[in-house]
N, C-alpha and C positions, 0 to 999 in steps of 0.2 A: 359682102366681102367674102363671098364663096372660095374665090382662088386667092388671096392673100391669107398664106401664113403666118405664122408668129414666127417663123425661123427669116421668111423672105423679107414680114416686116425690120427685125433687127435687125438684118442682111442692109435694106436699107437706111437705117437709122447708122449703121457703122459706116458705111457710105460714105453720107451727108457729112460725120463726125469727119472722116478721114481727109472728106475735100475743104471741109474748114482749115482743118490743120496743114494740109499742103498749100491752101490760098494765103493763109496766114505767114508759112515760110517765106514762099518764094513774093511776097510782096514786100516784107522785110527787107528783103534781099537785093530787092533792087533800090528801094528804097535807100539801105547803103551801101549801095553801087554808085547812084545818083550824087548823093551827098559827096559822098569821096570825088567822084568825079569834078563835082563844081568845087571841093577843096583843094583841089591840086591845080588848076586852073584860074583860081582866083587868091593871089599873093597877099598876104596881111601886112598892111605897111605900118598901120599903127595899133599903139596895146589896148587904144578906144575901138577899133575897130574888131580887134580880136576878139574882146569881150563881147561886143554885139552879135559877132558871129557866134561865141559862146552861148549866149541867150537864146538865139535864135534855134541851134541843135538840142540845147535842152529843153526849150517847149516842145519841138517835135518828136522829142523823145517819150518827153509829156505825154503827148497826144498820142501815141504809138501804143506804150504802155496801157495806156487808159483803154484802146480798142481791143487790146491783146488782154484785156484782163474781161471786157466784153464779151469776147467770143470764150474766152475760157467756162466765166459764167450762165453761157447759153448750152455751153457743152457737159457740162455739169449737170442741170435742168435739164436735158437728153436722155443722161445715161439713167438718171434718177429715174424718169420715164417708164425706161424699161427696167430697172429695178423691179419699180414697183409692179410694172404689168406679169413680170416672173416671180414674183411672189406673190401675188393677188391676184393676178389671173386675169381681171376683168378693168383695166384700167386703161381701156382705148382712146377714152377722150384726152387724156395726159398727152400718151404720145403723139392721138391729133394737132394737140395745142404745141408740142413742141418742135413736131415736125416745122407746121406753121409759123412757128416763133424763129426754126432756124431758114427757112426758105425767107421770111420778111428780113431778118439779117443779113442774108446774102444777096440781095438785090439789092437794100438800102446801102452796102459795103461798097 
């Protein structure tokens, strides 16, 4: 690791962090683009039906939440990373593993 620095390494790690948090945005984003979309084109005739749709936005709201609290937690274990490699000096295999941890997160995404 001759030509990798610890400035280029965190250079990279701020990267990775940065492109989470823009994937994480703009999929949000469409996400309720999407919904709005199929709400305003699909009319609620009954207040069983409403609720179902009810149900249906708050699971996926659910499930949103849940991955948005995911990647928060991986981004966390990131920064901690390099905390600890700037304060210790010697903690390569952390930010191996987190690198690792966030590249398996964004393919699996």
């Amino acid at each position: 690791m001759g030509g990798i620095t610890f400035e280029k390494l965190v250079g990279l790690m701020a990267a990775a962090l940065v492109l989470i948090g823009v994937y994480n945005t703009v999929m949000s984003a469409v996400k309720t683009h999407r919904e709005e979309k199929r709400r305003k084109n699909a009319p609620v005739s009954t207040l069983e039906e409403q609720v179902k749709q009810h149900e249906e936005k708050l699971k996926r709201d659910h499930e949103r939440l849940n991955e948005l609290e995911e990647s928060n937690r991986i981004i966390m274990r990131a920064l901690m990373a390099m905390l600890s490699h700037e304060i210790h000096g010697n903690s390569d295999e952390q930010l191996k593993a987190s690198f690792d941890e966030i590249q398996k997160f964004l393919i699996e995404k």
